[in-house]
C-alpha positions as a printed NumPy array, in Angstrom:
array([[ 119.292, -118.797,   62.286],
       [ 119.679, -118.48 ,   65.806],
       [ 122.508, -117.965,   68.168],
       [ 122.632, -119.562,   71.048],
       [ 123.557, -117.914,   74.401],
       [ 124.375, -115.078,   72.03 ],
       [ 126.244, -111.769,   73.824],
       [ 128.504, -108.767,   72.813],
       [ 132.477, -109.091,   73.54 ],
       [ 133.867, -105.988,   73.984],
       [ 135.892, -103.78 ,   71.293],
       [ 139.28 , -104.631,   72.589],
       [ 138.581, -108.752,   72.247],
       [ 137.103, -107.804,   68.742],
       [ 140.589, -106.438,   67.598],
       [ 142.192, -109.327,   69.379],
       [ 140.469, -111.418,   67.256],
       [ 142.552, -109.9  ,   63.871],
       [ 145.935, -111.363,   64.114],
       [ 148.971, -109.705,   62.249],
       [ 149.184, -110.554,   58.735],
       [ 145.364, -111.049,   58.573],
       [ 143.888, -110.653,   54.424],
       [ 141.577, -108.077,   56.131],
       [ 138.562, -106.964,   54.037],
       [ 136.615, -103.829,   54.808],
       [ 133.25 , -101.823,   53.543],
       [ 133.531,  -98.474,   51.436],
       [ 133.513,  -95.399,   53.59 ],
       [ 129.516,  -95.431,   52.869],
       [ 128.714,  -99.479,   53.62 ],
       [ 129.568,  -98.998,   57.478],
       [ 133.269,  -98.833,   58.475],
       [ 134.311, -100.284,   61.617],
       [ 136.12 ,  -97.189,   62.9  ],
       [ 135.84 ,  -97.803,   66.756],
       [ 137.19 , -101.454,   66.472],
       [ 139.924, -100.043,   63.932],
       [ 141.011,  -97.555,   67.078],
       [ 141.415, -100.848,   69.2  ],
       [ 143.093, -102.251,   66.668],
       [ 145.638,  -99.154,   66.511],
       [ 145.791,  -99.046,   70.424],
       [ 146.391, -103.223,   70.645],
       [ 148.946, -102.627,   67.975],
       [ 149.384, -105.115,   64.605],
       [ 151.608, -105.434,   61.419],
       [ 151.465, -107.018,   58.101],
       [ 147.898, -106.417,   57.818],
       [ 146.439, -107.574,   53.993],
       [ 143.754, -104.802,   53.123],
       [ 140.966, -106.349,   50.777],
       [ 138.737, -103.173,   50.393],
       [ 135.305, -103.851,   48.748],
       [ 135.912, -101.523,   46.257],
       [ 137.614,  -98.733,   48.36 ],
       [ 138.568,  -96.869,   51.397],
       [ 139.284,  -93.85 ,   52.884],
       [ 140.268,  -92.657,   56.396],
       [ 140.401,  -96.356,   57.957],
       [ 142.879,  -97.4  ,   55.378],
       [ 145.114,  -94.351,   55.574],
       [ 145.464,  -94.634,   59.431],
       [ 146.688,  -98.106,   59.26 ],
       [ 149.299,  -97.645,   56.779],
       [ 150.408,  -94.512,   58.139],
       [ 150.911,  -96.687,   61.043],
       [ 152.688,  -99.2  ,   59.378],
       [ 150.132, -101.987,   60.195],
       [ 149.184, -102.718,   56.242],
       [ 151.862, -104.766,   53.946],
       [ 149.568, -104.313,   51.25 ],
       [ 146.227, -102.985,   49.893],
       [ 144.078, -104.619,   46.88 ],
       [ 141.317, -101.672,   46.057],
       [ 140.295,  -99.578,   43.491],
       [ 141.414,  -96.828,   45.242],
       [ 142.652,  -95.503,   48.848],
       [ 140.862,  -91.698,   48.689],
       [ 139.757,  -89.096,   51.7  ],
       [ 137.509,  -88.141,   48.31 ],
       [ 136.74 ,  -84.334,   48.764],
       [ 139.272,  -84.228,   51.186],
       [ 142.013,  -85.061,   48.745],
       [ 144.677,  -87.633,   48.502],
       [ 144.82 ,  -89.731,   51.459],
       [ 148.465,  -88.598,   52.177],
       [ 149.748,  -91.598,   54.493],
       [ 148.516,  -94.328,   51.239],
       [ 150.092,  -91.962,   48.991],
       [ 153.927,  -91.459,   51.083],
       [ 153.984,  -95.061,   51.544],
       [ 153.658,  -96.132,   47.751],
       [ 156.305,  -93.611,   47.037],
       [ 158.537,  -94.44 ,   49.317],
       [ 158.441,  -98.176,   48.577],
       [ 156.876,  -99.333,   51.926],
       [ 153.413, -100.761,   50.661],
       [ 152.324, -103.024,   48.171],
       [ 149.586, -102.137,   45.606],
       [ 147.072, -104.307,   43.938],
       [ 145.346, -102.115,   41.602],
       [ 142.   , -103.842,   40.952],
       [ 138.258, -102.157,   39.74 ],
       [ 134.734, -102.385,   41.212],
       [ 133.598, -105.092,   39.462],
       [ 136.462, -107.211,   39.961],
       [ 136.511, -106.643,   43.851],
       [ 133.358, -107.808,   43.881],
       [ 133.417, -110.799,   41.548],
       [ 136.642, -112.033,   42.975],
       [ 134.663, -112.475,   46.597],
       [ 131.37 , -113.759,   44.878],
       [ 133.926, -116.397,   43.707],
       [ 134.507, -117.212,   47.238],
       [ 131.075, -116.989,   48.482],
       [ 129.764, -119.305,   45.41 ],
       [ 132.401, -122.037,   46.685],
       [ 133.849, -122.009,   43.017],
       [ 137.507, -121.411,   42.342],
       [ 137.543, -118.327,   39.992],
       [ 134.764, -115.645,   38.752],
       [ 134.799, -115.257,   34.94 ],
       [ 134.854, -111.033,   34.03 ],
       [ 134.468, -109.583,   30.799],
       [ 134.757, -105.758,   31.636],
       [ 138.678, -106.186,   32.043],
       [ 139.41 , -106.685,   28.966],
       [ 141.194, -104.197,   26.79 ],
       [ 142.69 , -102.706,   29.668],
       [ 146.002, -101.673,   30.885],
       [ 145.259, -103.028,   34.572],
       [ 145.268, -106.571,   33.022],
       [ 149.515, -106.159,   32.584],
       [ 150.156, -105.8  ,   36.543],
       [ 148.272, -109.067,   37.669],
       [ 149.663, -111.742,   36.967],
       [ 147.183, -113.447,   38.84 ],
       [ 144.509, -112.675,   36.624],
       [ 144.255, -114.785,   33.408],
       [ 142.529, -114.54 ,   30.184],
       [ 141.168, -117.48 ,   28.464],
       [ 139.335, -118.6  ,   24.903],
       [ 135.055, -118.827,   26.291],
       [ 135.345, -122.803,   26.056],
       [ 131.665, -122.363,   24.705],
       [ 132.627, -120.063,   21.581],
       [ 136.127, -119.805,   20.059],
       [ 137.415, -116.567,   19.731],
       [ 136.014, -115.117,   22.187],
       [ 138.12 , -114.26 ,   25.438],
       [ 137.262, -113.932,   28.902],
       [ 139.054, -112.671,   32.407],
       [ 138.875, -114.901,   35.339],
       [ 139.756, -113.951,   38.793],
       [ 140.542, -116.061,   41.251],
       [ 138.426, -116.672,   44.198],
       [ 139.555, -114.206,   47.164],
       [ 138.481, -115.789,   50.974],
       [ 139.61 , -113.474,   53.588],
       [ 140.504, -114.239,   56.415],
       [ 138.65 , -111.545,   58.54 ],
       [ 135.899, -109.169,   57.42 ],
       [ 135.115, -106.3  ,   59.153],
       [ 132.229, -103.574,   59.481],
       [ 129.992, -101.694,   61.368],
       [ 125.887, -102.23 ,   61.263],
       [ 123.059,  -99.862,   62.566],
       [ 122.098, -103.131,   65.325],
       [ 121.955, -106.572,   65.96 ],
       [ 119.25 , -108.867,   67.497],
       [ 119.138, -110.878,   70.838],
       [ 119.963, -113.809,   68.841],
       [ 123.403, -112.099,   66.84 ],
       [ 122.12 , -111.65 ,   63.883],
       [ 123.225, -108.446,   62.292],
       [ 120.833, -105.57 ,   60.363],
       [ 122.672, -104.155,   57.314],
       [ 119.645, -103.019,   55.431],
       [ 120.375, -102.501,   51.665],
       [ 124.363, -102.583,   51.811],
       [ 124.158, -106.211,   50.247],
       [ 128.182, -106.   ,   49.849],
       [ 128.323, -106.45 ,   53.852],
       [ 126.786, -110.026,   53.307],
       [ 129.01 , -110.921,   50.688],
       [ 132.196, -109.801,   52.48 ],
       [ 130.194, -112.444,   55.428],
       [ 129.623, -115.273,   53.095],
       [ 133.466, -115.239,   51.281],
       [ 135.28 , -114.961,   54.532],
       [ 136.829, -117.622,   56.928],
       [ 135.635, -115.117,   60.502],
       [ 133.104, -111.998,   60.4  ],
       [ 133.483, -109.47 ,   63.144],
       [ 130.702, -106.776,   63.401],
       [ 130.64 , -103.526,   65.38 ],
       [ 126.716, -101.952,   66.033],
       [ 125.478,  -99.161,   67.14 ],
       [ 122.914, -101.573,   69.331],
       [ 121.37 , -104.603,   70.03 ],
       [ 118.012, -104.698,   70.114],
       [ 115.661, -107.314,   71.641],
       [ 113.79 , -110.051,   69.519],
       [ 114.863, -111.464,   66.079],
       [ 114.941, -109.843,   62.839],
       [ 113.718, -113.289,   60.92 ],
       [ 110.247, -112.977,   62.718],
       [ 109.023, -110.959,   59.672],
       [ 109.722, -111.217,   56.175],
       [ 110.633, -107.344,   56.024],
       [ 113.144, -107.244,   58.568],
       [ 114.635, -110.951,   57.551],
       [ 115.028, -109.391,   54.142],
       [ 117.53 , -106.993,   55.728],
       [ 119.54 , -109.15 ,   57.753],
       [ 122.942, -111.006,   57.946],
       [ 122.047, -114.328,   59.984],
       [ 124.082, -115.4  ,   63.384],
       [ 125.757, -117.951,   61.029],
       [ 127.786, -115.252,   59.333],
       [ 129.154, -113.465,   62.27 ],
       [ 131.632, -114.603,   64.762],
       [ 131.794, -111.815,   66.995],
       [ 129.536, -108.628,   67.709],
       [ 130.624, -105.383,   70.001],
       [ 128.593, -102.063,   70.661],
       [ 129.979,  -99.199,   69.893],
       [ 127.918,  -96.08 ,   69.407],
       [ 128.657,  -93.963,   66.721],
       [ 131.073,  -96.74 ,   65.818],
       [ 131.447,  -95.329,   61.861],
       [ 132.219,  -91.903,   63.152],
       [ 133.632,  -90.147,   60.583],
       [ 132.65 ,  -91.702,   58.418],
       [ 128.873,  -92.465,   57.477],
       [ 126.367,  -94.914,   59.336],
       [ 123.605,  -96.152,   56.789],
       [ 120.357,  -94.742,   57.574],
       [ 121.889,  -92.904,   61.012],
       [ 124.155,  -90.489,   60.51 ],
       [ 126.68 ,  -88.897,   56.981],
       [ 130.008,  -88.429,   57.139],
       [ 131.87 ,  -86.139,   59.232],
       [ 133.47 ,  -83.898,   56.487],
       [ 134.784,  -81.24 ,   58.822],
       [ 136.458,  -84.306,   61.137],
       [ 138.006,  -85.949,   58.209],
       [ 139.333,  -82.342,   56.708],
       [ 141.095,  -81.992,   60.085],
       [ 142.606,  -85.281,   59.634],
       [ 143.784,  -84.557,   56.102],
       [ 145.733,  -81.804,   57.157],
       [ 147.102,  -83.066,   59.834],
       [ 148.489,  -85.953,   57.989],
       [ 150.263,  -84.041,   55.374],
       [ 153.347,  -84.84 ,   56.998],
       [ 155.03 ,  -87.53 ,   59.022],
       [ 154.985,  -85.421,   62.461],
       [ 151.484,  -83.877,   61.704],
       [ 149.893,  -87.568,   61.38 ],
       [ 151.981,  -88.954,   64.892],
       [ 150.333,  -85.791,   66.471],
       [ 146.942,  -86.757,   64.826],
       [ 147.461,  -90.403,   66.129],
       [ 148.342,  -89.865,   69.694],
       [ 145.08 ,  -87.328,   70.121],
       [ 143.209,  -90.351,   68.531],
       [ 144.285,  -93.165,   70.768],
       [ 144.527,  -90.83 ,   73.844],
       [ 141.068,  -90.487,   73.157],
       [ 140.881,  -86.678,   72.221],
       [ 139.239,  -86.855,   68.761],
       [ 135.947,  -88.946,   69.244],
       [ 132.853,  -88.123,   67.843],
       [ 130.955,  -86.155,   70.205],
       [ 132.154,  -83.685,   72.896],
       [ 130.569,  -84.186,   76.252],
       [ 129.124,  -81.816,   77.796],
       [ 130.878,  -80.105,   80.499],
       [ 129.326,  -79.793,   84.592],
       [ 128.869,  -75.944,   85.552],
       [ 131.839,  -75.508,   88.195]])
């Protein structure tokens, strides 16, 4: 599928393009996380954001609810893993200020395949006998109208209204590479508007050969694309770069507190904690 006239915006009209109250969904910390474009977010400023994570996050969700930017979060968890507790998720539960959908893996997923299948609910066993089933209401459990006695979940379809993630490159013609992370194309096909970040775009199309079209997210999919190098940074780039461990240690302790994480936040946006330190002219 080809895009015609096809060119990169920049990062700041990419978070333009997420108004407040967007149902927002976002990548695991592994699956490419747009952290550049979630910096221009911070710096354009937003509120009563709707976090759909696909089936978690980490640092990227923490910053914008320590912000106040997120109303609520549907995940199966909000972690800085190894780090710890992500401290911002965890003050603003307690203290009443966020609203938590506690969902699992499989329903994450199945809810958005819903979405991407055109069909108005996902049918999932797994759920059953579980205490998770008593806190969504919006989650109902029916007879299998093939066999009686038999029960089933269903889970209605989610369609956000923004997805957003970061890719290793796009093509001349705006089609985006995400290699095996085939939850970035469903988080594509369920929602209304895709915006992509990359770490380049590269000439030529990735459906000229059945390898590379095998790997790619057509120009249909995505509304917007913007460069930005090292665009994941801390967290991982699929088949460039890991995680940052050391960066996102230094952000959990800095965010223990209230004052630690403002300090954290104005070195971020002033543009003191990036990913790379350049190198310095001799005097």
């Amino acid at each position: 599928m080809a895009m015609t006239a096809f060119a990169p915006i920049s990062l700041e009209a990419l978070a333009e393009a997420i108004p407040d109250g967007a149902l927002l969904a976002v990548p695991p910390d592994y699956g490419g996380v747009a952290m550049a474009a979630t910096v221009a977010l911070l710096r354009r400023g937003t509120g009563g954001l709707r976090l759909y994570c696909l089936p978690y996050s980490t640092l990227q969700a923490d910053l914008l609810i320590g912000t106040g930017a997120v109303a609520e979060v549907e995940a199966a968890a909000i972690t800085l893993g190894e780090q710890g507790l992500a401290p911002r998720f965890s003050a603003a539960v307690e203290g009443g200020r966020l609203t938590m959908r506690d969902s699992t893996c499989p329903a994450l997923h199945a809810a958005l395949q819903a979405a991407e299948k055109g069909v108005p609910f996902m049918p999932l066993r797994g759920l059953l006998g579980s205490d998770i089933l008593a806190n969504r209401p919006d989650w109902k459990v029916i007879d299998n109208p093939f066999e009686a006695g038999d029960p089933i979940v269903l889970l209605p379809a989610v369609v956000p209204d923004v997805a957003l993630f970061h890719a290793p490159r796009a093509d001349a013609e705006g089609n985006v590479w995400i290699g095996r992370r085939r939850e970035l194309a469903t988080l594509a096909h369920a929602a209304k508007r895709t915006l992509v970040t990359v770490e380049e775009v590269v000439e030529g199309s990735f459906f000229e050969s059945e390898g590379s079209a095998a790997n790619a997210l057509p120009a249909l999919y995505v509304e917007a694309v913007a460069v930005a190098p090292r665009g994941a940074w801390p967290c991982a780039c699929p088949g460039l770069y890991d995680a940052d461990p050391a960066a996102i240690g230094d952000y959990a302790k800095a965010a223990r507190d209230e004052a630690g994480f403002r300090d954290y936040l104005k070195r971020l946006l002033d543009g003191r904690i990036a990913p790379c330190v350049l190198e310095v002219e001799p005097a």
